[in-house]
N, C-alpha and C positions, 0 to 999 in steps of 0.2 A: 493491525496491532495498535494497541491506545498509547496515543502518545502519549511520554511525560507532564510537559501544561497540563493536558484534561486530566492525568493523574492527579495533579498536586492540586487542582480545583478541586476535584469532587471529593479530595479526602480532607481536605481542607474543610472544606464545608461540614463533611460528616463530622468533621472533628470538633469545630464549633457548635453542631445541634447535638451532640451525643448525650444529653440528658435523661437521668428515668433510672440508670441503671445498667446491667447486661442486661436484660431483655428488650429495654427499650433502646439502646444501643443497636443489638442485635436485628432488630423488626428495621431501624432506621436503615442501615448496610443492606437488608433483603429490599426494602422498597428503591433503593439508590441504586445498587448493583446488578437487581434481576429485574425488577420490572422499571423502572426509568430507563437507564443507560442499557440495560440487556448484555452489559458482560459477560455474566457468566448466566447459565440454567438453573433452575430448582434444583437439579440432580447435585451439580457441582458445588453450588453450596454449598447446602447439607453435609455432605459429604468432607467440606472444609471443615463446617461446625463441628461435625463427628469428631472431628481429629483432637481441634479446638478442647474440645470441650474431656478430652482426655489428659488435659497437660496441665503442668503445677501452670499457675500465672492466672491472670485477667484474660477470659477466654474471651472476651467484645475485639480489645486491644490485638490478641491473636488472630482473631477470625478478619481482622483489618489487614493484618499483616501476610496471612494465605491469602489473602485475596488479591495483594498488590504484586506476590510473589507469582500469582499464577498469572495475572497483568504481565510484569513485565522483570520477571525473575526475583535476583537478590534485591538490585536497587529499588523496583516498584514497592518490594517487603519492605524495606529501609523506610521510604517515602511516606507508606500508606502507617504501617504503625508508629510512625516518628511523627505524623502530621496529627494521629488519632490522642495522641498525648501531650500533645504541645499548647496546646489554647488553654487545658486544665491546669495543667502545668503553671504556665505563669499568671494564672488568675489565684490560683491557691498559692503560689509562695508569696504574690501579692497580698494577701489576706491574713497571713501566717505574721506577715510583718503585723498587718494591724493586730492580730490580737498580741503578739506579746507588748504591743507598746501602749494599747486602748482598754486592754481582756477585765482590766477595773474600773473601766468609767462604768455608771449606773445601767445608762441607755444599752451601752455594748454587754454587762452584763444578762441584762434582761433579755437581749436577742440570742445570746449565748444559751439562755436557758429554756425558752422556746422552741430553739432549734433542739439542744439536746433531746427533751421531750418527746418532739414528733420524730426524731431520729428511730428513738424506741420502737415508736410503734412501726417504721416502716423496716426494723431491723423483724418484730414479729410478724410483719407481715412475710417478709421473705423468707423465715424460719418454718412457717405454715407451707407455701408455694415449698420449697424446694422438699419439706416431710411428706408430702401430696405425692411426689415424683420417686422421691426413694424410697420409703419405705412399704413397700408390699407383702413383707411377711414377716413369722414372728421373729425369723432370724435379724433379720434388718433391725426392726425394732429391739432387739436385745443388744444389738450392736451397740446403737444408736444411745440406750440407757449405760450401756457399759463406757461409752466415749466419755458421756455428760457423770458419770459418776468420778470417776480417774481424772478428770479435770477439776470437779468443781471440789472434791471433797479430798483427793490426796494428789493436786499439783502437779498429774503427770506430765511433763512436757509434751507439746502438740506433735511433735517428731515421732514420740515413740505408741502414743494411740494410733498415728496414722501406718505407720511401722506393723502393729499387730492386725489391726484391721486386715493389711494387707498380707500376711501372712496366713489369717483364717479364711481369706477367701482364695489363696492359692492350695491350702490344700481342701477345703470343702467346697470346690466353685461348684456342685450341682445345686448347693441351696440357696447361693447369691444369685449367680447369672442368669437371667431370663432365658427360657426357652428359644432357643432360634438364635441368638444374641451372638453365640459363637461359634465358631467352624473347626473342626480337628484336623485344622493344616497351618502353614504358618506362611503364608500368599507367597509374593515375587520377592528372590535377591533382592536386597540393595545394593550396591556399590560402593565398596570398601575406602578407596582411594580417595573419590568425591566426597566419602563423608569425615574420612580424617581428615581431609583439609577443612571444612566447614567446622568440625570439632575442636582444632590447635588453633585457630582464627579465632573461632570464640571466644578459647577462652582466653587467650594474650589480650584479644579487647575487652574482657570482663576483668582479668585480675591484675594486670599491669598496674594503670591508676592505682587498685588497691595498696601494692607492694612498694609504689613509690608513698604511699600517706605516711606509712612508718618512719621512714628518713627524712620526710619533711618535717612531722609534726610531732612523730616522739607520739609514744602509748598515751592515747586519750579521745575523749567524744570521737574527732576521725576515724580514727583507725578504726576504734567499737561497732561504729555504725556501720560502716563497709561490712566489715565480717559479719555485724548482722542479720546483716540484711540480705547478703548472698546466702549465705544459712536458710533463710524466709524464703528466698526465691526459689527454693529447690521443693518444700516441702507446702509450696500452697495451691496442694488439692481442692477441689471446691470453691475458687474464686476468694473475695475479698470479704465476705462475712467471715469463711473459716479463719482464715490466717489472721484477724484482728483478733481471737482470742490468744493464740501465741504470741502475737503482736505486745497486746496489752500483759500479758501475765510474764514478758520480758522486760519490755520497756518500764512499767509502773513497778513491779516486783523487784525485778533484779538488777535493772539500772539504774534506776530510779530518774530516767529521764521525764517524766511528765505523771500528774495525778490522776486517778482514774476519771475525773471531771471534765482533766481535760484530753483526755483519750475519744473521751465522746463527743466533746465541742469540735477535734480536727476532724471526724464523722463528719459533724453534722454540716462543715464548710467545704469536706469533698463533696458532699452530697449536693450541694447549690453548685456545685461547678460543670461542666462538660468532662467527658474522657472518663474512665475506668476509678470504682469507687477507692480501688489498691492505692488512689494518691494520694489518699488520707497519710502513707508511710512516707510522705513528702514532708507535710506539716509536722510528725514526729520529730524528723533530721532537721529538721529547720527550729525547731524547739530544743532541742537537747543540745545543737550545736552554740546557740545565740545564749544558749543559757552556761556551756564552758566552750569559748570561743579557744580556746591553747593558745592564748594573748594575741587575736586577732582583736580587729573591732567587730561586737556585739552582733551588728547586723552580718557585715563581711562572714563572721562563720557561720551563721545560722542561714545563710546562702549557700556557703561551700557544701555545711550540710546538708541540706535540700538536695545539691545537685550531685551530690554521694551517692546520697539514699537512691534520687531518681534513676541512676546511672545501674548500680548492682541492682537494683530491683527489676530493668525492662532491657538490657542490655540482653539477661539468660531468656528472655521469652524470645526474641530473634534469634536466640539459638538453636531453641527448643520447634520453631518451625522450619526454620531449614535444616537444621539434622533429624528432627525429631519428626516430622510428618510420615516419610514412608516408613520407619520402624515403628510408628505406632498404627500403621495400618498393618504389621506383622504381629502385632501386640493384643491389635483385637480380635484375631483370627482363631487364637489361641482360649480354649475356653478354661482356664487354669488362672492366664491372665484377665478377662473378662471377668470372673468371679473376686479377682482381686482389686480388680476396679468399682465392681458393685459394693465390695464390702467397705474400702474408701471412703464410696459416696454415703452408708449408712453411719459411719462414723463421722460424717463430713457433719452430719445432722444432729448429732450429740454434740459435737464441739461449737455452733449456734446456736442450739439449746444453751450452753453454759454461757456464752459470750450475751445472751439475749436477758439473763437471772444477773449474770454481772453489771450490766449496765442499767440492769431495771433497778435494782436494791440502790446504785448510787442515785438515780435520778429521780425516784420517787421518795428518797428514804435521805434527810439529813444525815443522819447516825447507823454505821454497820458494826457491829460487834462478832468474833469469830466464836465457834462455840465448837468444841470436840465431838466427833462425830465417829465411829469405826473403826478406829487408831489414825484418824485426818483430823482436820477443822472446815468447818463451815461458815459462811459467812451470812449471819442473819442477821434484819432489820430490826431497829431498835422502834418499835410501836409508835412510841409517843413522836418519833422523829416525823412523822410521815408528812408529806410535803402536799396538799388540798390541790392547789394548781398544779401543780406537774401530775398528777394522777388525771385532774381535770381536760388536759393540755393532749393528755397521752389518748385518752379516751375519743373524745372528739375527732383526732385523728386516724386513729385506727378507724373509727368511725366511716371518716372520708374517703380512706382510703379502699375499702371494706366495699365502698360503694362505688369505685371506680376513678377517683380524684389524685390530680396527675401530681407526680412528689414536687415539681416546684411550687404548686399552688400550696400544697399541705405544709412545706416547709417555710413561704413566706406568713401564710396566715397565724402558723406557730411563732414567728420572731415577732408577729405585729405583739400576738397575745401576752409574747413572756415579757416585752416591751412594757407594756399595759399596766401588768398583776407587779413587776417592779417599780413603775409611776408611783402607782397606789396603791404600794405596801410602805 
């Protein structure tokens, strides 16, 4: 059995190098797990990732956390996913300090704006990779159009696209689910007992804290954020590209916690960091708190905040693996639900699609103007706005990346650039 020490080493480690993203996340844990140390098999991973990769949350973060569970139960889960988010962690709320206290010097500007840039393009690149993998037919693809329309042009909240998706594909799962994909049985019992105590456990540690924010701080940023973001935690299918569009179209829209500018700049400072890209909702709680502290000092809430956010946001994904793993291997058994999970995923790729137009129109366009559309509004760029360097900035990297160039290189080269084009504008 792997002792504790080598657990908290090697997740440690992984937690430190976790850069690239979930994929290269994912590749890092298969080279560390199965072929270094020989934990676990090819079979048994996978087989993790399957699970992984069917549940709301940051599936890199989850597949860390199966995997310490299958190590060495609950606590290696605890260990391994607490160690995989802790290095990102406080290098982003580290950072989160600098910009709201630096985010107008010129130099910080300029890196600010570089980084957004190549954020873009590695947001289309990811939007291509994951359209590559889901969409195989025309139904997918009408999904897919029908997500990005409901979003971009009548405001649907991301809840209820993901809602329907999932409703069209439990009653038409022969035109979602691939062939083979699913079984017309529903596998092994689970265990009743064992799983309502994992269930009332959870949730007294996910919503206790919440409950007490009320009485301590009285209706404001806290308490918002909490509910938030447990909100968030439930409905983010498809990883951390999906959920920033609901992310952004609550936070900028309706709370009016942060501008769309800088929706993209906490992007682009998860994305330099290690640990799961979802920590970007760290830097939001650390912005919106710092900025109404409910008469703390300035920094002190914009801490608290962060460690809200962190808290309701990764607290339900250790839920969702130790209760969630054997019912969703009853889940995928099911070709009803399979088909429901295909059509998710094609709507996962419409709601990217819109988040990818969102941040393109701010980042390459000064000026957006909204214009009626179908009985909605749309949001189109103002021509003369358009911005030479960040078109220039975007290009190049998509460029690099296009060609194989790893996101920290792409993202340093972009701060050097936007650096530069601010010098000498």
């Amino acid at each position: 059995m792997t002792g504790y020490g080598e657990l908290v080493r090697t997740f440690g480690k992984i937690g430190v190098l976790s850069f690239g993203g979930p994929a290269g996340q994912i590749a890092l844990m298969h080279r560390v797990l199965v072929e270094e140390k020989g934990w676990l098999d090819e079979r048994r991973f996978l087989h993790a990732l399957n699970f992984c990769m069917l549940l709301p949350g940051p599936e890199a973060m989850q597949l860390a956390t199966y995997s310490g569970w299958l190590l060495r139960g609950i606590p290696g889960g605890l260990i391994a996913g607490g160690l995989f988010v802790l290095p990102g962690t406080l290098i982003l709320i580290a950072l989160s300090a600098i910009y709201v206290h630096f985010g107008g010097v010129s130099h910080v500007e300029g890196a600010l704006f570089g980084l957004k840039a190549a954020v873009l393009a590695i947001v289309v690149q990811a939007l291509i990779r994951v359209a590559g993998r889901a969409l195989s037919s025309r139904w997918h693809y009408l999904v897919a159009l029908a997500a990005l329309v409901a979003l971009m042009v009548f405001s649907v909240p991301f809840p209820a696209v993901i809602l329907g998706a999932a409703i069209l594909g439990l009653l038409r799962p022969e035109i979602f689910a691939a062939p083979g994909e699913a079984r017309d049985d529903w596998g092994q019992p689970v265990s009743l007992a064992s799983s309502t105590v994992v269930f009332c456990t959870g949730l007294a540690i996910w919503f206790l804290p919440v409950l007490l924010l009320r009485p301590a701080f009285g209706p404001g940023t806290f308490f918002d954020l909490a509910v938030f973001f447990s909100k968030a935690a439930v409905v983010t299918f498809g990883g951390a590209y999906a959920v920033l569009a609901y992310v952004g179209q609550q936070a900028v829209e309706v709370h009016h916690w942060l501008m769309p500018q800088e929706m993209l700049a906490g992007l682009g400072l998860a994305e330099t960091t290690p640990g799961p890209l979802i920590l970007v909702l760290v830097f939001v709680g650390f912005v919106a708190a710092f900025r109404d502290a409910g008469g703390l000092d300035p920094m002190t809430g914009g801490l608290l905040g962060a460690l809200i956010t962190l808290w309701v946001t990764f607290v339900p994904c250790f839920i969702w693996i130790f209760l969630g793993a054997p019912f969703m291997e009853r889940l995928r058994a099911n070709p009803r639900l399979a088909g429901a999970l295909a059509a998710i995923t094609a709507a996962v790729t419409g709601v990217m699609a819109n988040l990818a137009i969102w941040f393109g129109l701010h980042v390459l366009f000064g000026e957006v103007r909204q214009v009626s559309f179908a009985g909605g509004t749309v949001d189109f760029p103002v021509p003369g706005s358009a911005d030479p360097a960040a078109f220039a900035i975007v290009l190049l990297a998509g460029l690099w990346l296009w060609r194989g160039g790893g996101v920290p290189g792409v993202l340093a080269s972009a701060i050097v650039a936007g650096v530069a084009v601010r010098f000498l504008a």
